[in-house]
Each structure stands twice: as C-alpha cells, then as structure tokens.
N, C-alpha and C positions, 0 to 999 in steps of 0.2 A: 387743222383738219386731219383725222385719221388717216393713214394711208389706203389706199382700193384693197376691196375684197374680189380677188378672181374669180372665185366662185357665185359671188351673188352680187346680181344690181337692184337694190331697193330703194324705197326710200329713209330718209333717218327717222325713227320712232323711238319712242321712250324705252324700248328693249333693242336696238339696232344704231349703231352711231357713223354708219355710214360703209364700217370697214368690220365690226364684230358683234356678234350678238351677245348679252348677255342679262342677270336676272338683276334689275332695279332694285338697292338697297339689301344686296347678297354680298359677301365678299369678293375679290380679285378673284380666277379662279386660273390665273396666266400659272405653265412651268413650265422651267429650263431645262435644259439636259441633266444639270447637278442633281435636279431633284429626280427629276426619273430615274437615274442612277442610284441615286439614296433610297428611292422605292423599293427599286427590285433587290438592294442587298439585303435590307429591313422584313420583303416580304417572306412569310413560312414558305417553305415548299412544299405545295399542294399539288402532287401528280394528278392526273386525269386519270377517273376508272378505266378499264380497259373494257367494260361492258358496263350497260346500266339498262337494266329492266323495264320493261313497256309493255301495259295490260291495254289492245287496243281495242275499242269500245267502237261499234255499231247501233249508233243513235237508232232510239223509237220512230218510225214515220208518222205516229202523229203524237202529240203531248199535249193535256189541255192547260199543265201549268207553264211554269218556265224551265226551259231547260239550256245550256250555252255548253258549245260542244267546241275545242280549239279541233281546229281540222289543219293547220300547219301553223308556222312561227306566227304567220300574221292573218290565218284565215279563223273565221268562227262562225258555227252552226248555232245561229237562236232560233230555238222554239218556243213559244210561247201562244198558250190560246189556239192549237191547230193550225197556225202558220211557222214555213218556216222559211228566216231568213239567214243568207249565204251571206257576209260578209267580207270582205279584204281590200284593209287600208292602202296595199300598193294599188287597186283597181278605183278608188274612192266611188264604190256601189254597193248596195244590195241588192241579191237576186232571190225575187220571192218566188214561191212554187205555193200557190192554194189547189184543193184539191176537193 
C-alpha cells in the first residue's frame, strides 16, 4: 500500500491509489531534484516584460448572440441570447441577471 497522502482522504479509484493521483496508461510523471536541476540549467532565459499591454473591454448589456467575457483569472461573462451569465470556478455558481 502507497504511503498516506496529507493532503487528501479519498477513496482509491482508477486515477487515485490511495496516496497520488495520476493519468491511467500516461507515463510516470515522478522528479527529483537532479532533474529540476537539469531543468533550470537547460532552460533559455526568458525575463519577464517589464510591461505588457491591456485593451480593457466593457462588455454589451445585452447580446443576442454569444459572447464569453474573462472578467479575472478564473471569472467569466457569458452572454448569449440576452442572458447573461457570471461565472467562477472558485465560487462553483452562476449568477444570472435577466432583464
């Protein structure tokens, strides 16, 4: 048996074995320090811009086709058909506003 996972108590399923999750019939996808290591000397160095441009957009109140608006990393404005739906997978809702 796997050793305990601290973070999560489930049950064991065909993607879960008690102690890690992982994808059925995918490779290992385990690394050690060597490799991280070996990573970062390998990888280019890519700086970070020091600015990056943002055109920010004020969605229609109403659309009769489809329209999908990100409103932050993980929020999103659908419209579609004159409804429109708020979304955000941290909240797991949608808040509709009809009008």
């Amino acid at each position: 048996m796997p050793r305990q996972n601290p973070w999560y108590r489930g049950p064991v399923s065909d993607h879960f074995d008690g102690a890690r999750f992982f994808n059925p019939g995918e490779p290992d996808t385990d690394r050690g320090l060597s490799d991280i290591v070996r990573w970062r000397r390998s990888a280019p160095n890519n700086p970070w811009p020091k600015h990056v441009e943002i055109a920010p957009v004020v969605p229609e109140p109403h659309v009769e086709g489809l329209t999908v608006t990100m409103v932050g990393h993980a929020t999103v404005l659908i419209q579609i058909a004159g409804i429109n739906l708020l979304g955000s997978r941290h909240e797991s809702v949608f808040y509709v506003r009809l009008e």
